[in-house]
ZAMARGU-4260 file (C-alpha; in steps of 0.2 Angstrom, whole numbers, plus 5000, padded with zeros to 4 digits):
<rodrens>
0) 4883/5104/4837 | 4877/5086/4844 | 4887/5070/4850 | 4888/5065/4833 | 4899/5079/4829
5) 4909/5075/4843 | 4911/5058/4836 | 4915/5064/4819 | 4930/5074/4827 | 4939/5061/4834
10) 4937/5049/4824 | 4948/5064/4810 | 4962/5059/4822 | 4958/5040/4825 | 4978/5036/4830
15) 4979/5051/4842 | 4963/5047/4851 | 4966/5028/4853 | 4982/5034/4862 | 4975/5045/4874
20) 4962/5032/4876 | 4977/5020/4881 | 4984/5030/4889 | 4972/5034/4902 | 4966/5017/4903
25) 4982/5012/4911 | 4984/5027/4923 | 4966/5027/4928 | 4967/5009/4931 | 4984/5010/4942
30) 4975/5022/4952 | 4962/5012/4952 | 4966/4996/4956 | 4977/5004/4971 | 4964/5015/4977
35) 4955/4996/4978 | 4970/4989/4988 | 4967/5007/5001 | 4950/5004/5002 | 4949/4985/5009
40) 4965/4990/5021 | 4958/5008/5028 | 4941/5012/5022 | 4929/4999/5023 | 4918/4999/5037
45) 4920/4984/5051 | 4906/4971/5047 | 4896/4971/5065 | 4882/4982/5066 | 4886/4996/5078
50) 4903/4997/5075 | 4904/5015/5079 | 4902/5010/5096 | 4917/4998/5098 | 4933/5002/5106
55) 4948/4992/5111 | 4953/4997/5128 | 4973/4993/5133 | 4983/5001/5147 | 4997/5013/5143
60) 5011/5000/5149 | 5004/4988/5136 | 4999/4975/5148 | 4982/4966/5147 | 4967/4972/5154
65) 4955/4961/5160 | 4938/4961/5151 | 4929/4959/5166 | 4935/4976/5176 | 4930/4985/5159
70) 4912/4978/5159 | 4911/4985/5176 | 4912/5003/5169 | 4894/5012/5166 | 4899/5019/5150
75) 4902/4999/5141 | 4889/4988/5139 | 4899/4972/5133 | 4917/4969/5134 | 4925/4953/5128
80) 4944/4948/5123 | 4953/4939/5110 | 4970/4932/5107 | 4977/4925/5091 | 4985/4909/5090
85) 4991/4894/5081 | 4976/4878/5080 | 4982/4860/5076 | 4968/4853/5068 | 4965/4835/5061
90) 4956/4833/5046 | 4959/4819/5031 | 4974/4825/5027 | 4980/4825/5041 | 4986/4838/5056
95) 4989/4854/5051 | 4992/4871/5060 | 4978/4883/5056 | 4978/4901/5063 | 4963/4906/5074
100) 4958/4915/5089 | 4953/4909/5106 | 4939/4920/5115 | 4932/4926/5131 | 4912/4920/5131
105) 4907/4940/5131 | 4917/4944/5115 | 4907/4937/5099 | 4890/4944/5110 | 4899/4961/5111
110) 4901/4961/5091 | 4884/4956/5086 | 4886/4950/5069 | 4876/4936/5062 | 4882/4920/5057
115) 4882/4913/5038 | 4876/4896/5046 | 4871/4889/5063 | 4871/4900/5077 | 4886/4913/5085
120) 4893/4908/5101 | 4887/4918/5116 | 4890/4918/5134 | 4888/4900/5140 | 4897/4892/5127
125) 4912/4899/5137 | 4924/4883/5141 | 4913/4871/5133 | 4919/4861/5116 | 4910/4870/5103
130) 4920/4881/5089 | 4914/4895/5074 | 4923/4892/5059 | 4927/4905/5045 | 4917/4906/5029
135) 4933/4903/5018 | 4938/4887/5028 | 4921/4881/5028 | 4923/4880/5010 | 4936/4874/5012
140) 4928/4859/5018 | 4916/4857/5005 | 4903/4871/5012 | 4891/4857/5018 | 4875/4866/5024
145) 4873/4856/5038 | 4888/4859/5044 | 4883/4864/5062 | 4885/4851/5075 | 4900/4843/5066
150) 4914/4837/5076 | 4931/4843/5074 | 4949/4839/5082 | 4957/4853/5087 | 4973/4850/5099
155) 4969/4832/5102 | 4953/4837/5108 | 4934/4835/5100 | 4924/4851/5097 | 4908/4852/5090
160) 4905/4866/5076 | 4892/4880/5081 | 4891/4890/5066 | 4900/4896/5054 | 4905/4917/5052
165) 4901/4929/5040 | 4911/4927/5025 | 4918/4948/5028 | 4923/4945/5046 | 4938/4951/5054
170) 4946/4955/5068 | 4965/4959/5068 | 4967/4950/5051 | 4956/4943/5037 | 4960/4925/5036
175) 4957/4916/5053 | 4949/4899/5052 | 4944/4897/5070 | 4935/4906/5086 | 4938/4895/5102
180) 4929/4903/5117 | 4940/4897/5129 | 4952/4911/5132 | 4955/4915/5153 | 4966/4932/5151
185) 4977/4941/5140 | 4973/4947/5124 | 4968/4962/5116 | 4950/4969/5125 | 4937/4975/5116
190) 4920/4986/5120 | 4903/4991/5116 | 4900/5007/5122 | 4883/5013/5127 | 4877/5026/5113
195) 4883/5045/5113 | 4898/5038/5125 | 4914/5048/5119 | 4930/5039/5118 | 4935/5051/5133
200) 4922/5045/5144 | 4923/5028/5141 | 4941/5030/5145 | 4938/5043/5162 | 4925/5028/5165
205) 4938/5014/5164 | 4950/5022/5173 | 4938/5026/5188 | 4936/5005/5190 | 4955/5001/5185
210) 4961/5011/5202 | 4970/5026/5193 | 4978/5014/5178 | 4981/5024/5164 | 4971/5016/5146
215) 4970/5021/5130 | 4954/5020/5120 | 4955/5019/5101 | 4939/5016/5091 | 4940/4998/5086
220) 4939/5004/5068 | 4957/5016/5071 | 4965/5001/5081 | 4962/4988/5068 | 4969/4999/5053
225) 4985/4989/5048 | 5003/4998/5052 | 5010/4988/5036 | 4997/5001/5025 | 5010/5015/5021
230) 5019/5007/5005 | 5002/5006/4998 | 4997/5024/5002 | 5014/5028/4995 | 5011/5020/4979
235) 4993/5026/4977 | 5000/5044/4978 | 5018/5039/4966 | 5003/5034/4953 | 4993/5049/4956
240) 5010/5057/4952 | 5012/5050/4936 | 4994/5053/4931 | 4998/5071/4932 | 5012/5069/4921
245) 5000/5061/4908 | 4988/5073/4910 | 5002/5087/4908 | 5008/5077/4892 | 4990/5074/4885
250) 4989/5092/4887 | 5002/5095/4876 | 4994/5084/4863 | 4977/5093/4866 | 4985/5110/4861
255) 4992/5107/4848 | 4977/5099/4840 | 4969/5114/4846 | 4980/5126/4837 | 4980/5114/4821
260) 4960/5118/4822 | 4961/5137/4826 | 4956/5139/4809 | 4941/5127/4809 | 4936/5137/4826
265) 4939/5155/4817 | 4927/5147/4800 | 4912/5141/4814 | 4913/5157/4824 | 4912/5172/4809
270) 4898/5160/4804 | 4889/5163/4820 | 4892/5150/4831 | 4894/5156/4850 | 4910/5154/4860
275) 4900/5143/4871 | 4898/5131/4857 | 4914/5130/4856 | 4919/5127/4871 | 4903/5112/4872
280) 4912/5103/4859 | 4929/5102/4867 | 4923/5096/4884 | 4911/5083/4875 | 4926/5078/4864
285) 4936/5077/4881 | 4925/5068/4889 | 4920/5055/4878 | 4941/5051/4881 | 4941/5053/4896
290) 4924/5042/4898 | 4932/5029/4887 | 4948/5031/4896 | 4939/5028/4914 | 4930/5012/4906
295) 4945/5004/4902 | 4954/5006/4916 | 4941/5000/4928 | 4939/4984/4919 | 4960/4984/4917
300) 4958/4983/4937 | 4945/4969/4937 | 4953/4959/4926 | 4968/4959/4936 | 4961/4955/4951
305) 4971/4939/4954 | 4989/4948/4948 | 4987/4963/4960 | 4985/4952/4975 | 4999/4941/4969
310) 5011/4958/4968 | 5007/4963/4985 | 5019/4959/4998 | 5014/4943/5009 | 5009/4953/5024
315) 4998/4966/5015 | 4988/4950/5007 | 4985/4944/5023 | 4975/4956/5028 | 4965/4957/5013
320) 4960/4936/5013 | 4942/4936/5015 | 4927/4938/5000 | 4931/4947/4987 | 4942/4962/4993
325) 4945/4970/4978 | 4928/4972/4975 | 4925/4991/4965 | 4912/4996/4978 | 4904/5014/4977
330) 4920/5020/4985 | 4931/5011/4971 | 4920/5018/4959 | 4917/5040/4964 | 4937/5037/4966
335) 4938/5031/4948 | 4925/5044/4942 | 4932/5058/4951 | 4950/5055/4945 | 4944/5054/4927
340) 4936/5070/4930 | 4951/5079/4935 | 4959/5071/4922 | 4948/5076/4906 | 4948/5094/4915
345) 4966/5096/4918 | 4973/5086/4900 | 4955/5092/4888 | 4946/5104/4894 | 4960/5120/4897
350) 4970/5116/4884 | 4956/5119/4873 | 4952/5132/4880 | 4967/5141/4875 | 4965/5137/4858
355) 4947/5146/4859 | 4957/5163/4862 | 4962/5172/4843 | 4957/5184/4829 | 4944/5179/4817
360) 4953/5189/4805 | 4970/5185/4809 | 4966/5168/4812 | 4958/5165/4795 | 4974/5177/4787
365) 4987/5165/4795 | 4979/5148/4794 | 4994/5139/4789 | 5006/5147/4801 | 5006/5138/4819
370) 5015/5149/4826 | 5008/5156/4844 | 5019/5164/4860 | 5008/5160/4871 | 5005/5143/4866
375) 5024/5139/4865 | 5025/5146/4884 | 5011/5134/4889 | 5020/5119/4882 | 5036/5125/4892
380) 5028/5127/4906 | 5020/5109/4904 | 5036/5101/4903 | 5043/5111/4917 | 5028/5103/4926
385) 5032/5087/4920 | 5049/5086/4924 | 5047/5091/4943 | 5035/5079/4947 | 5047/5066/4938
390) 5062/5071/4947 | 5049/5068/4963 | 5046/5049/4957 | 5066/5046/4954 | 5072/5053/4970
395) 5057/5043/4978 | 5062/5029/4971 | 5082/5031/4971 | 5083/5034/4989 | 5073/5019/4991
400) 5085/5007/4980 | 5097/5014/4992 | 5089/5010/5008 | 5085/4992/5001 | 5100/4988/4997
405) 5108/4994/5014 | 5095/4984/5021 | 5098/4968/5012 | 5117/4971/5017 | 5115/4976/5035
410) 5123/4964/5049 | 5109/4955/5058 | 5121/4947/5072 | 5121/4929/5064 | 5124/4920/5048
415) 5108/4914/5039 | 5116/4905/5026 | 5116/4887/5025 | 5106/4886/5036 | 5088/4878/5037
420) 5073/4885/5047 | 5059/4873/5051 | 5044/4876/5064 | 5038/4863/5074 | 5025/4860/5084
425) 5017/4846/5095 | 5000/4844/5104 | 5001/4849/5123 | 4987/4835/5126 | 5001/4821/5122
430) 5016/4832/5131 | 5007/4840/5145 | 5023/4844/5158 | 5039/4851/5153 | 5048/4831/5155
435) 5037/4826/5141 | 5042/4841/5131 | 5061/4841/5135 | 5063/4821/5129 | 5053/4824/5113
440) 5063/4838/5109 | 5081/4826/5113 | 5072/4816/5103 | 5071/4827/5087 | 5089/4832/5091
445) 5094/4816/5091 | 5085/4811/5073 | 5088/4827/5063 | 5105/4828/5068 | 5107/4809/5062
450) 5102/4815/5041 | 5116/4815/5032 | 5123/4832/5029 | 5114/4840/5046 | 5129/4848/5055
455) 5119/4856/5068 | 5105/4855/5076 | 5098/4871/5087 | 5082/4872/5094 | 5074/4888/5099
460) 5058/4892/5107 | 5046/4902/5106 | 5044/4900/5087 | 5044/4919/5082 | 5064/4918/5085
465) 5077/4924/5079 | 5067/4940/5077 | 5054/4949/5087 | 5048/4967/5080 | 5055/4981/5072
470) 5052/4989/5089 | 5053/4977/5102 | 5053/4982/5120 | 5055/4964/5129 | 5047/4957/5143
475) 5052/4968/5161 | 5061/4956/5173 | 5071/4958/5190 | 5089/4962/5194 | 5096/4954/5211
480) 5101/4969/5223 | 5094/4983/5214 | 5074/4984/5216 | 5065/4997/5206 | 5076/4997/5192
485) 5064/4991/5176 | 5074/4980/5166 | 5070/4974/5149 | 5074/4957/5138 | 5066/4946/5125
490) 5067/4929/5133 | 5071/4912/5122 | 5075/4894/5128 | 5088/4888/5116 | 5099/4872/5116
495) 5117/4869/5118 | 5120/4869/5098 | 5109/4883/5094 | 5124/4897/5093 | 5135/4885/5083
500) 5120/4882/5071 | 5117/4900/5068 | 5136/4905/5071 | 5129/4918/5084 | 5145/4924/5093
505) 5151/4920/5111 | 5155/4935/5121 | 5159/4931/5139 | 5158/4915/5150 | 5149/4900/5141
510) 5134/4894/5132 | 5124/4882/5139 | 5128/4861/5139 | 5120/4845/5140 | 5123/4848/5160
515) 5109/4863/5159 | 5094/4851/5164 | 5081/4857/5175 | 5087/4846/5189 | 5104/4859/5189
520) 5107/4877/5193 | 5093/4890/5183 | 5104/4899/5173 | 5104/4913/5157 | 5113/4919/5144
525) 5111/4938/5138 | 5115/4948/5121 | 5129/4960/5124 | 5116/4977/5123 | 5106/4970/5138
530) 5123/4966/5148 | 5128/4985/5142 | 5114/4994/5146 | 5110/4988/5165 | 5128/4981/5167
535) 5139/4997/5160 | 5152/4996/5174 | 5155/4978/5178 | 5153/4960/5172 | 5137/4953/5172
540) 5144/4934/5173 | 5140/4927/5188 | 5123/4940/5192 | 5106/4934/5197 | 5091/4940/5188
545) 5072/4933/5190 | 5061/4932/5174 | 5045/4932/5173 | 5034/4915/5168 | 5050/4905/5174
550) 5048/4887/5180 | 5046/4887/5195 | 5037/4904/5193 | 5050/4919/5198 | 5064/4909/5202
555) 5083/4918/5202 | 5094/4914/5189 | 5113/4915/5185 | 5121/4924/5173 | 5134/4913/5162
560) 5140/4921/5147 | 5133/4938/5135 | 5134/4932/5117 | 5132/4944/5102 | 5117/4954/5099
565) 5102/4949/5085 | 5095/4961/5075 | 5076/4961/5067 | 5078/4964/5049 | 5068/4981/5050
570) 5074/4987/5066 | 5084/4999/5069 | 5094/4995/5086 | 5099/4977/5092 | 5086/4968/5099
575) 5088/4968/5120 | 5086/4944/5121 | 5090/4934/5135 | 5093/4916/5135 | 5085/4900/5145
580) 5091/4881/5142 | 5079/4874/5133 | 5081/4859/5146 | 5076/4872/5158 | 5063/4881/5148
585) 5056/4870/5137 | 5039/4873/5124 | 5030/4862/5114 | 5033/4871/5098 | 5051/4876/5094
590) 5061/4882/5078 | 5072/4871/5071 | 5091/4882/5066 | 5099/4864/5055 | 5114/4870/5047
595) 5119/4860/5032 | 5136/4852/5030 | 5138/4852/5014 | 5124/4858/4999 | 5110/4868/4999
600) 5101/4865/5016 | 5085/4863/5002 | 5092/4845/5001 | 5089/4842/5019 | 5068/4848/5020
605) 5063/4830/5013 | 5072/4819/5026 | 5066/4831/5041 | 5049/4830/5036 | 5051/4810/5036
610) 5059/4811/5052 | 5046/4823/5059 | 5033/4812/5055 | 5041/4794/5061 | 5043/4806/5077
615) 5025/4810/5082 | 5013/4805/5066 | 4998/4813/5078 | 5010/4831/5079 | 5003/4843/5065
620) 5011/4845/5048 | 5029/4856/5048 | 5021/4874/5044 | 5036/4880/5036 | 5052/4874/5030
625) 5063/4886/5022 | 5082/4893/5023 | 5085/4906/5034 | 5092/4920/5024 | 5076/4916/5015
630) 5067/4921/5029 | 5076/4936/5033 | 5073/4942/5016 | 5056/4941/5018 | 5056/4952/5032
635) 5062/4964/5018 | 5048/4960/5006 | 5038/4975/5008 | 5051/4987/5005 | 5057/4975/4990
640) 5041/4978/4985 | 5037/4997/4988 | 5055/4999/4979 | 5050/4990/4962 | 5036/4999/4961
645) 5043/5015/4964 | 5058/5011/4951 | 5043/5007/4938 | 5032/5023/4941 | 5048/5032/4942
650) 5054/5026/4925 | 5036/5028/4921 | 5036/5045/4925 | 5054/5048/4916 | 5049/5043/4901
655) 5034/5053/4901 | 5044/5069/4905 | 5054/5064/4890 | 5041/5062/4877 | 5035/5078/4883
660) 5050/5088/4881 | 5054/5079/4864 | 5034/5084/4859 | 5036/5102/4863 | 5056/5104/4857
665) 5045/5099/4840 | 5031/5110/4842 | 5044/5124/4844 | 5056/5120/4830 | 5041/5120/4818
670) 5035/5135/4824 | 5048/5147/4824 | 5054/5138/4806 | 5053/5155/4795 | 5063/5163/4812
675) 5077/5150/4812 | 5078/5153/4791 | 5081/5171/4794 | 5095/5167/4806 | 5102/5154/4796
680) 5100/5167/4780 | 5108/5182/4790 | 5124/5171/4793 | 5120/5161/4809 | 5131/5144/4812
685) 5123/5126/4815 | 5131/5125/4830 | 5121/5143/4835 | 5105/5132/4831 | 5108/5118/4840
690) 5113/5130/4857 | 5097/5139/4855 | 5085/5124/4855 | 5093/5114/4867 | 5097/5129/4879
695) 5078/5130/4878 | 5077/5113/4884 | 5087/5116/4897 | 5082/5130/4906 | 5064/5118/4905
700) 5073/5106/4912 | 5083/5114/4925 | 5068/5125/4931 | 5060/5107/4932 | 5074/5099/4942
705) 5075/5114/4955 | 5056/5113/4957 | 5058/5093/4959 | 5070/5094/4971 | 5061/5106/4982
710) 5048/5097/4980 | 5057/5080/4988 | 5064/5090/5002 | 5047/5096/5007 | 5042/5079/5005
715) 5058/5072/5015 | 5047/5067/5033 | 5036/5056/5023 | 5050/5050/5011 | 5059/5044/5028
720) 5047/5034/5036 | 5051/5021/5020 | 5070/5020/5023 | 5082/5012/5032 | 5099/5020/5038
725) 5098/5032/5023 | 5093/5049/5024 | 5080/5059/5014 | 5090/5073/5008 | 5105/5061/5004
730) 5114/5076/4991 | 5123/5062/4982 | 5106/5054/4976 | 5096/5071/4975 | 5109/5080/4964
735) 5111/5060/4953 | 5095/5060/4949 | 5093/5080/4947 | 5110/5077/4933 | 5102/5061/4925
740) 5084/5070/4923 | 5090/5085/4915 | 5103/5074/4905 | 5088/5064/4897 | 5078/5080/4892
745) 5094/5087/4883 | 5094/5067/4874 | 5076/5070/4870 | 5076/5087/4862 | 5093/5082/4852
750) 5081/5076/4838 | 5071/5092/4834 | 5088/5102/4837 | 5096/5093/4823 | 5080/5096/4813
755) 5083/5115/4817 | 5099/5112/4809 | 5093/5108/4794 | 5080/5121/4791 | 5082/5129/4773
760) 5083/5143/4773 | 5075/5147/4755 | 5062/5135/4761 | 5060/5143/4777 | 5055/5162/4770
765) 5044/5156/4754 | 5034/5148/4767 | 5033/5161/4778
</rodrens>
């Protein structure tokens, strides 16, 4: 008994084994090609040599710690910081906004990698005019080899290029373009540890130098693991999920082609071959599936590369930019190897192995009956297996069409329709002081709101407005007359049409006016949860309070009005804002809130680009010009995402469930045929017929369900991390999708009911 038998014995069943093949190619290869997507967000290793020696060292409070005081530590050996920001960078096409990071002059020593070209920038390039630029925007520019010592304009101001990095390094995210070392403080701080340093000494080290400060340590590969990663890893498990429902279904298949060769078995073993044999066969016939199965699906996964990074959501991508991040590494691959083992174990391997245990005799005797107890509980049990795992998928996933769609409907404070949001920015080289920044800023007033169909103008500033995180604390600032208390407040500079342009309501007192100029009175508007939480008793119209990073520096401000609260899309409390003038406050980059008149605010991108441009032809290129509820639906693109995909295993995973009940209702009618003839013969009804099959059915079904939804409720604390203002035991959606699941197995085992019902029973006996 060789390969060639093997071969022989599948190809006797060429349609059944090009199924399971199929089959297994496209679970294998949905679990492989998330697997891929887990493996570039969690598992890779950091590209610097050493990296199990890098930490990032923060304070408790979350404010920066100087890289300096941490170098002064005897357990770190480098320390070095870096900030992310936003680049305007000249080029032939003109200036555009790139992403980046600025950098202390210790921090790319600290990480040791080694460039692609040129040289990495060390210690003394600190405050000088050179730059590192990424591998991916070095191709962007042609990939010149002698690239190093090229100038660049970056801010109005010329650099000269040192080198260019690796093409997989990172730091917080995949896709920055440019390393400036110019960064004087703030940031996040990272460290080389000397080697055998413990995390804990490093931070007992730390804390001895910072005066009794409080800092975390987290090695750098733990702090630089995405918080956006658990829709992925809840998906890699959902498809793990309906590969065990395939596999329980392919086993089903396997036993009954097993029992349909209990005969051939019986034949090869009275001629003396050995139960070991036999058993050799069925996992070589198993494994060649499985083999061919695993084979598919990892070239399923390579050749759609490109689609599943177009179906991830935005911010998951993001993190993935870089060389090849899908790659099938040796990690991609024992995954794919390992599942596929599993797979031809649990789907080929035991089932045949039940169909090694009969009677020569009995089984030579009875060759055309099919008929085995034990085999007919195994199926049962299957699809009993089967339906809880896909009463698992559909709760999943009908809790989270719930939470989407709560979310999408959810009140964020304002009214984002008609409304069009556009980010601008301009160099600080050409506005230097905040006089410069407030006239060019009149001036787009002044221009945008002249376009035909531009109602309102608002400006607010910084750019991340209107939302900040999911659980944004604020900046602490002073109240006047109470000292100690920690108060707590996103600050924004807005102008005086910037509440009409987003219809943000007006509480108490007043919004700012054109009188708000920093020659008047500093004054502040705050959200109606700020003036609630530190002013519960009283009115806070007409209190002083002292932000910090005012201008002047902590100056006392007056209270005028408390307008309506702003919510972040995936927040779940208001988010605590204050309000500046921005005539008072101003930035060089603001978001422009224009609400439209009349039409889509679409219409209106074209002129405001012109009009941008006729502006400041020298300010970078409008990053993004979009509507606003477009906007806020992005913020919900994650969970948009994580829900489709959940609806698709779990309908997946349903149908599965169903073609299994159907193929075992089948396997049963047509085994207890000579039984149901003697029923029908001794005076039993049609309608007694049909109860019996599908009450069989049902109790598979309802033993299912109940397992299912124990199942989901021991799975609830992880199910509720992925929704919004919906619960995890939600009754009405457990006991829906409980009714719906048990509702389609009775659907699917009506067609081998109704065969039952037309046994005959002359037929039935002669047979039997």
């Amino acid at each position: 008994m060789g390969m060639r038998d093997c071969f022989r014995a599948i190809r006797t069943q060429p349609a059944t084994s090009a199924s399971i093949v199929t089959v297994l190619a496209l679970c294998l290869g949905a679990n492989s090609a998330l697997f891929t997507v887990v493996n570039a967000l969690l598992l890779r290793p950091l590209p610097f040599p050493g990296s199990e020696q890098l930490v990032e060292v923060s304070l408790l409070d979350g404010e920066p710690v100087s890289p300096q005081a941490v170098a002064e530590a005897g357990s770190v050996r480098l320390a070095g910081s870096f900030l992310s920001t936003s680049l305007a960078v000249a080029g032939p096409d003109g200036v555009r906004n790139v992403f980046g990071f600025r950098v202390t002059g210790g921090l790319t020593p600290l990480l040791g990698f080694r460039p692609a070209l040129g040289r990495a920038l060390t210690g003394a390039d600190y405050g000088r005019k050179v730059v590192m630029i990424g591998y991916e925007y070095w191709q962007e520019l042609g990939a010149p080899p002698d690239i190093e010592g090229q100038a660049l304009t970056i801010d109005g101001e010329v650099y000269f290029i040192a080198g260019v990095l690796p093409a997989g390094f990172f730091l917080s995210v995949r896709d920055a373009k440019l390393i400036v070392p110019d960064l004087a403080g703030g940031g996040r701080t990272l460290a080389r540890l000397h080697p055998g340093v413990t995390a804990a000494a490093a931070r007992a080290g730390i804390e001895s130098v910072l005066k009794g400060k409080r800092v975390r340590v987290t090695p750098l590969a733990q702090a630089f693991q995405p918080s956006d990663s658990r829709p992925v890893l809840l998906l890699l498990a959902t498809a793990a999920l309906v590969l065990l429902i395939t596999c329980a279904n392919l086993a089903n298949l396997q036993l009954v082609r097993g029992l349909a060769r209990r005969r051939e078995f019986a034949v090869r073993t009275a001629m003396g071959a050995s139960h070991g044999k036999l058993v050799a066969q069925l996992a070589c016939e198993s494994g060649l599936l499985g083999a061919a199965g695993a084979a598919l699906g990892l070239l399923l996964t390579r050749v759609l590369h490109d689609a599943i990074l177009g179906l991830l959501p935005a911010n998951v991508a993001r993190r993935m930019a870089g060389a090849d991040p899908l790659a099938a590494d040796v990690r991609v691959i024992l995954f794919s190897l390992a599942a596929a083992l599993l797979t031809v174990i649990i789907f080929g391997v035991l089932p045949g192995l039940s169909s090694l245990r009969f009677d020569i005799t009995a089984a030579l005797r009875d060759a055309g009956r099919t008929t085995h107890g034990a085999s007919r509980k195994s199926g049962s049990l299957l699809v009993a297996v089967e339906i809880m795992l896909a009463v698992m998928l559909l709760a999943g996933a009908a809790l989270s069409f719930k939470s989407l769609a709560r979310l999408e409907s959810r009140y964020l404070g304002f009214r984002g329709g008609g409304v069009l949001r556009v980010m601008t920015g301009f160099l600080v080289s050409r506005y230097p002081n905040a006089a410069h920044q407030v006239a060019v800023y009149r001036e787009v007033e002044r221009r945008i709101g002249a376009i035909a169909g531009a109602a309102e103008v608002g400006i607010v500033a910084p750019q991340v407005f209107p939302f900040g995180g999911p659980g944004v604390r604020g900046a602490p600032f002073e109240i006047f007359g109470r000292p100690g208390l920690e108060a707590r407040a996103e600050v924004y500079a807005a102008n005086p049409a910037y509440p009409r342009a987003i219809r943000l309501p007006l509480l108490r007192g007043r919004w700012f006016t054109d009188a708000d100029t920093a020659a008047a009175q500093p004054v502040a508007v705050l959200s109606e949860s700020v003036a609630a939480r530190y002013w519960p008793r009283e009115d806070c119209v007409g209190g002083r309070v002292r932000f910090s990073g005012g201008a002047p520096p902590h100056e006392w401000v007056t209270i005028v009005g408390v307008v309506g609260d702003v919510r972040n899309p995936m927040g779940a409390h208001w988010q605590p804002t204050a309000y500046r003038p921005f005539a008072q406050t101003p930035y060089t980059g603001a978001t422009l809130m224009i609400r439209s008149g009349r039409g889509a605010p679409q219409a209106l991108a074209g002129a405001v680009r012109r009009e941008m441009r006729a502006i400041d032809p020298s300010a970078p290129a409008i990053r993004l010009v979009d509507p606003l509820d477009a906007a806020v639906r992005d913020y919900s693109a994650a969970q948009r995402f994580t829900t489709r995909m959940l609806g698709v295993f779990a309908a997946i995973g349903l149908a599965l469930a169903a073609a299994g009940v159907y193929g075992v209702m089948r396997y049963w009618v047509a085994s207890r045929t000579g039984e149901i003839g003697v029923r029908v013969a001794l005076g039993a009804q049609r309608s007694e017929v049909l109860r019996l099959v599908l009450g069989r059915a049902l109790a598979a079904a309802a033993v299912g369900s109940a397992a299912g939804l124990l199942g989901a409720l021991a799975l609830r604390k992880v199910i509720a991390s992925m929704l919004v203002d919906v619960s995890a035991t939600d009754p009405v959606i457990l006991a829906a999708v409980a009714g719906a699941v048990i509702t389609v197995a009775l659907i699917s085992a009506w067609p081998p009911a109704r065969r039952a019902t037309r046994i005959d029973p002359a037929t039935a006996l002669r047979a039997e």
